[in-house]
C-alpha positions in Angstrom: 0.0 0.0 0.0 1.4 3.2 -1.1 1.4 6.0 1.5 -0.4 9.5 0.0 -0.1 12.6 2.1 -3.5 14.3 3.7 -4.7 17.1 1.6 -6.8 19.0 4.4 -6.6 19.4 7.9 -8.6 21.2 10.4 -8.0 23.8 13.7 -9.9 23.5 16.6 -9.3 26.3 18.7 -11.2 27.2 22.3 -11.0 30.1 24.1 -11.2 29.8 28.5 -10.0 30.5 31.5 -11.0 27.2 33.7 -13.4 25.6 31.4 -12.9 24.9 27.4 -16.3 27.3 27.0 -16.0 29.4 24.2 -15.4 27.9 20.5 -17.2 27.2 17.3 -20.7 26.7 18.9 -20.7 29.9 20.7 -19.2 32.2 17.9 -21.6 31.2 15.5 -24.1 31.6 18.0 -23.3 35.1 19.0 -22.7 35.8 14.9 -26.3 34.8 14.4 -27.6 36.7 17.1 -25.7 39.4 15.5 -27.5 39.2 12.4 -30.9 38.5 13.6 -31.2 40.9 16.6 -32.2 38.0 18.4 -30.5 34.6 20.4 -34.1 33.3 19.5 -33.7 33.4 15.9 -29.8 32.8 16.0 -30.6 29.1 17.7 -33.5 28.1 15.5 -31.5 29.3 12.2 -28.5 26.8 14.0 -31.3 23.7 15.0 -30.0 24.2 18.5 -32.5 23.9 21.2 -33.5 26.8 23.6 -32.0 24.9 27.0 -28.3 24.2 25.0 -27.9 28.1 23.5 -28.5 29.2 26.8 -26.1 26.7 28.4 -23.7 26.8 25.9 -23.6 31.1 26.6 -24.3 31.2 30.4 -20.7 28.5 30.5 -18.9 30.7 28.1 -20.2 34.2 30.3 -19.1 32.5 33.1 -16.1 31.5 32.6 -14.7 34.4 30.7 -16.5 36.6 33.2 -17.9 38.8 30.8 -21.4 39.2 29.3 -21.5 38.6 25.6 -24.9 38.8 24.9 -27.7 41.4 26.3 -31.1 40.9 26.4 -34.0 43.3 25.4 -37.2 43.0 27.4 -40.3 42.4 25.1 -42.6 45.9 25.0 -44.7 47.8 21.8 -41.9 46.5 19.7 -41.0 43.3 21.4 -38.0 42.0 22.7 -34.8 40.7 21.3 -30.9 40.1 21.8 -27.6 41.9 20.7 -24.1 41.8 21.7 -22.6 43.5 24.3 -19.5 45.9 23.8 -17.0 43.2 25.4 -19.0 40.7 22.8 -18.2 42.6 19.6 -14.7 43.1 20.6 -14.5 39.4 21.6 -15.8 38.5 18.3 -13.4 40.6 16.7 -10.3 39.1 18.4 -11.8 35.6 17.8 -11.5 36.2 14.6 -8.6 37.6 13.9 -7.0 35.0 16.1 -8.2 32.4 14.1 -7.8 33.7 10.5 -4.0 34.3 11.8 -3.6 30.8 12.9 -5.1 28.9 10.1 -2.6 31.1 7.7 -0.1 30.1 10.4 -1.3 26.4 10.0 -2.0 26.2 6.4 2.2 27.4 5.1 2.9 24.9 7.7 1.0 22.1 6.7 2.2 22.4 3.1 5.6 22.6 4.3 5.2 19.4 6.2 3.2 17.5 4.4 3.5 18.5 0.1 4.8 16.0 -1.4 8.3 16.0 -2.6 
């Protein structure tokens, strides 16, 4: 059997201070909410239940001790869900963090693993 060298590989990064509690889930959560002014619509768009989103982003407030996501009573116009100012700018260094490591990761995969 001839050996042939992976094409793709994959980055799993979390974010935490005690518990692994912010990662994929959560960002795309808190993106969704973004977009959709509300974690209502963020978890239904995602097929995530109600009592996970909630658990998921109560573990990841927690443990980064921060609020990411505020929640707007219900009134004339009804209620709804945006990020907080620590959110965003966690969001934003999320990002960055892992656009920089999968450039990081990617010259060094084809460095280790391109075939000669």
């Amino acid at each position: 059997m001839t050996y042939k060298n992976p094409q793709k590989f994959d980055l799993k990064i979390r974010l935490y201070n005690q518990e692994k509690s912010f990662g994929k889930g959560v960002y795309e959560l808190m993106k969704k909410t973004q977009s959709f002014g509300s974690l209502t619509g963020a978890y239904k768009a995602m097929k995530m239940s109600n009592s996970k989103a909630w658990k998921i982003l109560k573990r990841a407030e927690e443990d980064l001790d921060m609020p990411l996501i505020e929640r707007i009573s219900g009134g004339k116009d009804g209620g709804g869900s945006k990020l907080t100012q620590e959110g965003e700018e966690l969001l934003e260094k999320y990002e960055k963090f892992i656009q920089e490591m999968n450039e990081y990761a990617g010259a060094r995969f084809k460095e280790i693993f391109e075939d000669e």
